[in-house]
N, C-alpha and C positions, 0 to 999 in steps of 0.2 A: 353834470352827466358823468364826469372822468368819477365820481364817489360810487355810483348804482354801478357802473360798470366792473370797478374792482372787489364790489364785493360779490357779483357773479361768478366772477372767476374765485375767488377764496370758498366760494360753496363747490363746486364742481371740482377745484383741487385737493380737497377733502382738508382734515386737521394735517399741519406740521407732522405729525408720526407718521404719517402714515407712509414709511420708503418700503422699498422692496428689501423681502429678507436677507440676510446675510447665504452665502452659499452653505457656509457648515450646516446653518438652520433649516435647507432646503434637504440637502441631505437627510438630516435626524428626518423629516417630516416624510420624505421616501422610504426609508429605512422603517418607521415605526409601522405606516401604512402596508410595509413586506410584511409586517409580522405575524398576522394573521391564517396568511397563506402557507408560511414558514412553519408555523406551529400546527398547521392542519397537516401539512404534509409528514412533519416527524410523529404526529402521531398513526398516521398511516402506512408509516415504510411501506413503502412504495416498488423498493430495490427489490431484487432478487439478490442482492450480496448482501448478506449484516453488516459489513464494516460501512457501505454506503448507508443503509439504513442507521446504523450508530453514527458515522460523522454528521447526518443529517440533524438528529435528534441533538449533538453537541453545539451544532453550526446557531440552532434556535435557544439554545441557554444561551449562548455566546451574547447573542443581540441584544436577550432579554438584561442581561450581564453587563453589558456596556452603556445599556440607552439609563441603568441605575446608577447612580452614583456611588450607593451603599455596599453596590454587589460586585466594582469593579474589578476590585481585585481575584473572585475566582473567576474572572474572563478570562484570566493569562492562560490558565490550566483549561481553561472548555475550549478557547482556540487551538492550542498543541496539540489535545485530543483530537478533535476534527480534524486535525491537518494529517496528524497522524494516520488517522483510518482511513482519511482521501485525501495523498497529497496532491490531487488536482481540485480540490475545491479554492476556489477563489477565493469565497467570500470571508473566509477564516483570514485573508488581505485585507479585506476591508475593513472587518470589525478590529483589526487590530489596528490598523490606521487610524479609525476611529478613537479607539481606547488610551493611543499614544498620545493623538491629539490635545485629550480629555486633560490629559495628565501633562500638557507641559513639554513633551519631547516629538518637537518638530519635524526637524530631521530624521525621525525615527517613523514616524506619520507620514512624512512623505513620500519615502521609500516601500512604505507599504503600499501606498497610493499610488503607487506606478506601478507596484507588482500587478494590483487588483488589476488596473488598466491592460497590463499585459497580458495574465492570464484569464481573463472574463470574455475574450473575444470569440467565444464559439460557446452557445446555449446547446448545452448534450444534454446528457438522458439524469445526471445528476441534476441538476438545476430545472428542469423543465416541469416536476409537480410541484415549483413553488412561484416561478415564473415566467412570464412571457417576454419574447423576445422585443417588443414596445417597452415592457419598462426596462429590462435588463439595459436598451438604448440609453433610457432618459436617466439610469443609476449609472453609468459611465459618463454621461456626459456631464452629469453635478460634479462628480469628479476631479475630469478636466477644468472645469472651470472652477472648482476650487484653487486647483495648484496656477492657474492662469489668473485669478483674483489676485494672489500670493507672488504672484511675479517669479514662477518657478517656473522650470523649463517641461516639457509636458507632451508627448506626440498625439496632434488630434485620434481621440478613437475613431475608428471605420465601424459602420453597422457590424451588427453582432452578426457573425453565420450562424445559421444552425444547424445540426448535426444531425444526421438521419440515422437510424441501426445504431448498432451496438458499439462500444469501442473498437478503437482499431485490431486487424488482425494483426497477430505475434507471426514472427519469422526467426527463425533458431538463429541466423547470421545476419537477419537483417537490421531494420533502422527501428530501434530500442529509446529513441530519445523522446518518442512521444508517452513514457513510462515514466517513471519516477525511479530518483538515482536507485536506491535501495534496489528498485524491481528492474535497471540492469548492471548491477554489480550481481544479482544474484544469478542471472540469465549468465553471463559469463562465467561464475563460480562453477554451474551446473556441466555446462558445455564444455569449459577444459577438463572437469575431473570425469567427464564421460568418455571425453576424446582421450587422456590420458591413460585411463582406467581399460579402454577396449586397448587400445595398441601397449599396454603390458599385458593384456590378456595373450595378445596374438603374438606377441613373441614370447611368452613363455609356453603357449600351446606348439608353436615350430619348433621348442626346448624339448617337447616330450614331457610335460606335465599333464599329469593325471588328474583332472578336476575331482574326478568322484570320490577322492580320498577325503578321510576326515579334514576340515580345517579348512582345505583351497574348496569343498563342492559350496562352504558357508560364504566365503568369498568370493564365489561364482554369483551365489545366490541374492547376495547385499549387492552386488553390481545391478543387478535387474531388477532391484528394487530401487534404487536410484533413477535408473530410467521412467520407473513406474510413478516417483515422486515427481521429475520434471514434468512429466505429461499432467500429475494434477495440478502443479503449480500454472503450466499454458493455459491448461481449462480455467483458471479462475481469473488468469490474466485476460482471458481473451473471451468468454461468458460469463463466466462466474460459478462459482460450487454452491451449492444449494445452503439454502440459508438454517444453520449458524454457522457453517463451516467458512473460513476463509484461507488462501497459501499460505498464509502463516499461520495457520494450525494446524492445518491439516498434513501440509509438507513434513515439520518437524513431529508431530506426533504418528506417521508412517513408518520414517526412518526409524525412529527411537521402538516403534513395538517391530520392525524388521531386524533391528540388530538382536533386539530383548529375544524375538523367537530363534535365530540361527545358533545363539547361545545356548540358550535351554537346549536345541537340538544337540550341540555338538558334546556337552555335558552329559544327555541323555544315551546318546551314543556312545558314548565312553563308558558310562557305565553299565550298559548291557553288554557293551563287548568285554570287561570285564568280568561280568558275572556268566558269560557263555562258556560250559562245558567243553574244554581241550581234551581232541581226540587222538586216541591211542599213538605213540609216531611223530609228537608234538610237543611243541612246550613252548612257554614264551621268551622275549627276549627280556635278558635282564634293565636291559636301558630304555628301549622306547615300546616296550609289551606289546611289539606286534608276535604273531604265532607263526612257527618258521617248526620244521623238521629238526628232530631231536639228534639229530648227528649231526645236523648242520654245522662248520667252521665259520660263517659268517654271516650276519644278519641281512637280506639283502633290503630294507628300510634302513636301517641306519649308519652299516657298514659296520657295527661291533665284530669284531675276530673274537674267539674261541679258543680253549686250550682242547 
């Protein structure tokens, strides 16, 4: 009897192989099963920002890039990209955890593996035409329990929230840490040389300074184009500029054709006021060619005296 009975059990228990996968291998098998979705969605940009729509499209070579063996090495470069164009995209954490893993440097994979963990806990409007907040769950939680396989130290994830509207709103003084460093060092670059910029306005206006003369009216004028730049850089911060523009283009390429026109203006200026007919009773000054009375003893622009 004990013979029939044990081999009941040896068919029910199935072959010797047959154990549960390894966590890495559960992961890869999550990860490839994204892909489909991954790749639907960058070819649909989705965003109404190009840069999201471009990290999107980098975030799915990435994967494509990592899950080859042949193709790992340009992963390094399709993850910096994506991180670059969104540094809130998680998953450019992951695939490089992954990628490190592949390759041998642990330590390097784990650390990434905790970033992912850290940063994946809120499903927004990036991640959400590729997936849902069920699997976003069960791809954190392979995670965790890879670094808990590994006898690493690991804080359970909490369900994912998810994120309703649009990113958060921007406040000129307020709480900037929900941004990305760059986007607030640059929010303070803006705000000091504004604040700096009005209060020399206003004391050299309490001076008796004449904006409308050549030179200060262009420097009146690049002040308010500055302001003009901040407000498109908030709109992209805080909706977004219409796609292909993003604050980093559209910012720097504002400034550069606002300073390019005050230039040409004040050049242009100068030289019609040069070429303009001095009437009878007049004549210019030898040093700074403003037009003053021909008896005049002293120039009152630049204070030359006279013989």
């Amino acid at each position: 009897m004990m013979i029939p009975f044990l081999f009941v059990l040896l068919i029910f228990a199935g072959p010797p192989s047959a154990h549960a996968a390894s966590p890495e291998k559960n992961l890869e098998v999550s990860v490839r099963n994204l892909l489909p979705k991954l790749e639907q969605a960058a070819k649909r940009r989705p965003h109404k920002i190009k840069a999201f729509n471009d990290s999107l499209a980098k975030t799915h070579e990435a994967a494509l890039e990592v899950l080859a063996p042949a193709s790992q090495e340009s992963a390094w470069s399709s993850i910096h990209q994506a991180r670059v164009l969104n540094s809130g995209n998680s998953f450019t954490w992951l695939f490089e955890a992954m990628l490190q893993d592949s390759q041998g440097h642990f330590d390097e994979s784990h650390e990434a593996f905790r970033a992912f963990l850290k940063k994946s806990g809120t499903l927004g409007d990036f991640e959400k035409p590729f997936i849902d907040k069920k699997t976003l769950n069960v791809l954190r939680r392979q995670v965790y329990e890879l670094l808990k396989y590994r006898r690493l130290e690991a804080e359970e994830p909490a369900p994912v929230f998810v994120a309703k509207g649009r990113r958060g709103k921007w406040n000129m003084f307020g709480d900037m840490t929900k941004f990305s460093k760059s986007d607030q060092n640059a929010n303070w670059i803006f705000v000091g040389g504004l604040l700096l910029g009005g209060a020399a306005i206003l004391f050299l206006s309490l001076g008796g300074v004449e904006w409308y003369r050549p030179g200060l009216r262009s420097i009146m004028g690049f002040y308010v184009a500055l302001w003009i730049a901040y407000l498109l850089w908030l709109v992209d911060l805080s909706v977004g500029l219409p796609d292909p523009w993003t604050r980093q283009k559209a910012v720097p390429y504002f400034l550069a054709s606002a300073a390019a026109f005050f230039i040409v203006w004040e050049i242009a200026g100068w030289i019609r006021e040069q070429m303009r007919p001095i009437e009878k009773g007049y004549r210019r000054c030898p040093q700074c060619r403003e037009v003053i009375l021909e008896l005049s003893l002293q120039c009152p622009q630049c204070g030359r005296t006279f013989n």
